[in-house]
C-alpha positions as MATLAB code, in Angstrom:
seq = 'XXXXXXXXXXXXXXXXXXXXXXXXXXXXXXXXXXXXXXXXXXXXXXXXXXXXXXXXXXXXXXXXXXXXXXXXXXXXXXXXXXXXXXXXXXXXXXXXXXXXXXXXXXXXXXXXXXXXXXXXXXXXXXXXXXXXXXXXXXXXXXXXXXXXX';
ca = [
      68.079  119.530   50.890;
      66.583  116.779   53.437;
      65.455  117.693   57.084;
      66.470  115.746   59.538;
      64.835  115.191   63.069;
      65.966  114.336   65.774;
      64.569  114.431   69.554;
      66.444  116.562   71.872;
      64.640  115.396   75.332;
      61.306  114.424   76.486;
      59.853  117.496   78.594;
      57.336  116.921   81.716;
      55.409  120.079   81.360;
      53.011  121.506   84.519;
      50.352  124.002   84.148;
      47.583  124.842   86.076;
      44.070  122.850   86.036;
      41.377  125.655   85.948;
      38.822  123.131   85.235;
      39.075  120.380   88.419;
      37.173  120.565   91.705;
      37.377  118.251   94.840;
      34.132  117.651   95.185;
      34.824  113.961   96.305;
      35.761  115.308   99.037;
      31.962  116.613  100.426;
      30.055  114.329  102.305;
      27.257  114.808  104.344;
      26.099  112.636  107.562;
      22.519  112.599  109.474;
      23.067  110.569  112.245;
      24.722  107.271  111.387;
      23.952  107.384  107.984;
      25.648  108.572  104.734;
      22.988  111.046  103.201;
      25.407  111.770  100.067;
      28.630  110.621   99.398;
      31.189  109.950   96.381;
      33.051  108.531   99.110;
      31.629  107.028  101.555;
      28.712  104.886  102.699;
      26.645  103.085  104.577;
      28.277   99.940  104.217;
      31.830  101.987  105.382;
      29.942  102.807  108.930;
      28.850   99.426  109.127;
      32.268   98.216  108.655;
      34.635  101.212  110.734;
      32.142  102.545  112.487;
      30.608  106.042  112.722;
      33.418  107.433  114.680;
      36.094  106.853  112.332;
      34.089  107.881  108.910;
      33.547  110.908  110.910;
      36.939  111.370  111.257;
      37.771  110.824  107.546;
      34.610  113.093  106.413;
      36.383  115.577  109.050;
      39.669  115.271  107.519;
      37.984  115.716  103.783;
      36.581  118.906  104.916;
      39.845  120.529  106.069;
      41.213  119.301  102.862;
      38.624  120.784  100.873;
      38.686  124.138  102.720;
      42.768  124.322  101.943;
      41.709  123.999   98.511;
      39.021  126.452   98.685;
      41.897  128.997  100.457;
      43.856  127.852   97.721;
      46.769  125.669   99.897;
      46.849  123.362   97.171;
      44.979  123.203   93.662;
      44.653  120.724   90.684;
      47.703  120.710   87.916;
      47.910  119.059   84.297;
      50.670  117.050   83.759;
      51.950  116.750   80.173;
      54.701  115.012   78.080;
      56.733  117.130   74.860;
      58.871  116.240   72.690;
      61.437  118.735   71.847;
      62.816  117.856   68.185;
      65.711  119.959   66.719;
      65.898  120.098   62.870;
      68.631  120.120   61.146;
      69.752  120.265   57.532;
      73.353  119.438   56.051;
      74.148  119.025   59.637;
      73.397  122.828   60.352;
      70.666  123.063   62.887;
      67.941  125.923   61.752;
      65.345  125.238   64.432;
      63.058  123.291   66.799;
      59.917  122.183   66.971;
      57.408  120.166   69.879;
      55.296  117.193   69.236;
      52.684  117.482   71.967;
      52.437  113.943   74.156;
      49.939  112.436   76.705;
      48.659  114.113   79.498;
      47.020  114.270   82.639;
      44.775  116.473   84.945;
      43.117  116.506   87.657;
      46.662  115.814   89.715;
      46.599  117.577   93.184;
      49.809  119.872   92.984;
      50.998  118.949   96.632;
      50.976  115.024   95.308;
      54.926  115.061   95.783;
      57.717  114.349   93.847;
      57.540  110.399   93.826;
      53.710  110.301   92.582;
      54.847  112.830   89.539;
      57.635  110.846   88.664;
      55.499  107.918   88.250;
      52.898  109.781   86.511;
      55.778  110.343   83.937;
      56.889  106.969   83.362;
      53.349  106.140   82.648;
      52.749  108.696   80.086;
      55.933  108.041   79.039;
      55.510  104.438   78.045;
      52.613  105.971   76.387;
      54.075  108.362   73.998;
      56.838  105.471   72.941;
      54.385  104.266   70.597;
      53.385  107.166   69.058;
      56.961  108.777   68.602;
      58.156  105.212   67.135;
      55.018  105.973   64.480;
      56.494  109.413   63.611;
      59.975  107.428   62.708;
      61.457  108.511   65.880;
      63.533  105.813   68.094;
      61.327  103.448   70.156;
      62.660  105.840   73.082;
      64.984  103.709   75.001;
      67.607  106.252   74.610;
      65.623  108.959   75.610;
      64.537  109.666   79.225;
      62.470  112.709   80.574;
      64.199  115.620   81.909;
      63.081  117.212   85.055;
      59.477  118.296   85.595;
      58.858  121.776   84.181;
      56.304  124.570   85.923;
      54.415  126.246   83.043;
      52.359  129.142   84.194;
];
């Protein structure tokens, strides 16, 4: 009796990021100068102007007080590869081959950002499925994003 295997779909998978913090987002300002920054500078005031890094450090503070009341948080962004297995052509199960991923993605990115956060992990599991024997995955495309909780 030989197994065969054979991949059912490509899954985007989305669970929560318990381990990401916006922290980019703090700056603090004395004056007209940057005192500390993953963002911004000195150079950035001497090139917009104080008013409008103000403006963008105001901005980043809103943003990071939505995260903080928990508007928005940080997801993980996974591919799987479902695989049915089959034996004299009678299916007896399935099984998931666990693909890229990535974290640290801000859940209200929108739909067109997570799409082509996909295709990029998708072109990145191609290789690694055509190593297990599988297709090289042109005939297999991603199915809609999935919200794991």
């Amino acid at each position: 009796m030989i197994a065969e295997l054979n991949i059912t779909h490509i899954e985007p998978r989305i669970s929560p990021d318990p381990i990401s913090e916006p922290d980019w987002l703090l700056t603090t300002i004395d004056g007209d100068h940057i005192v500390d920054s993953m963002r911004y500078g000195d150079a950035n005031i001497a090139e917009y102007g104080i008013e409008r890094v103000q403006g963008w450090v105001t901005d980043d503070q809103e943003r990071y007080a939505d995260w903080q009341r928990d508007a928005w948080h940080f997801v993980d962004l996974r591919l799987v590869a479902v695989v049915e297995v089959s034996t004299d052509g009678r299916r007896i199960g399935t099984l998931e081959i666990d693909g890229p991923a990535l974290g640290g993605i801000e859940s209200d990115a929108g739909d067109e950002y997570m799409v082509s956060v996909v295709g990029e992990l998708f072109e990145e599991f191609k290789p690694d499925l055509a190593g297990f024997g599988f297709d090289d995955g042109d005939s297999i495309v991603p199915t809609e994003i999935v919200c794991e909780q």
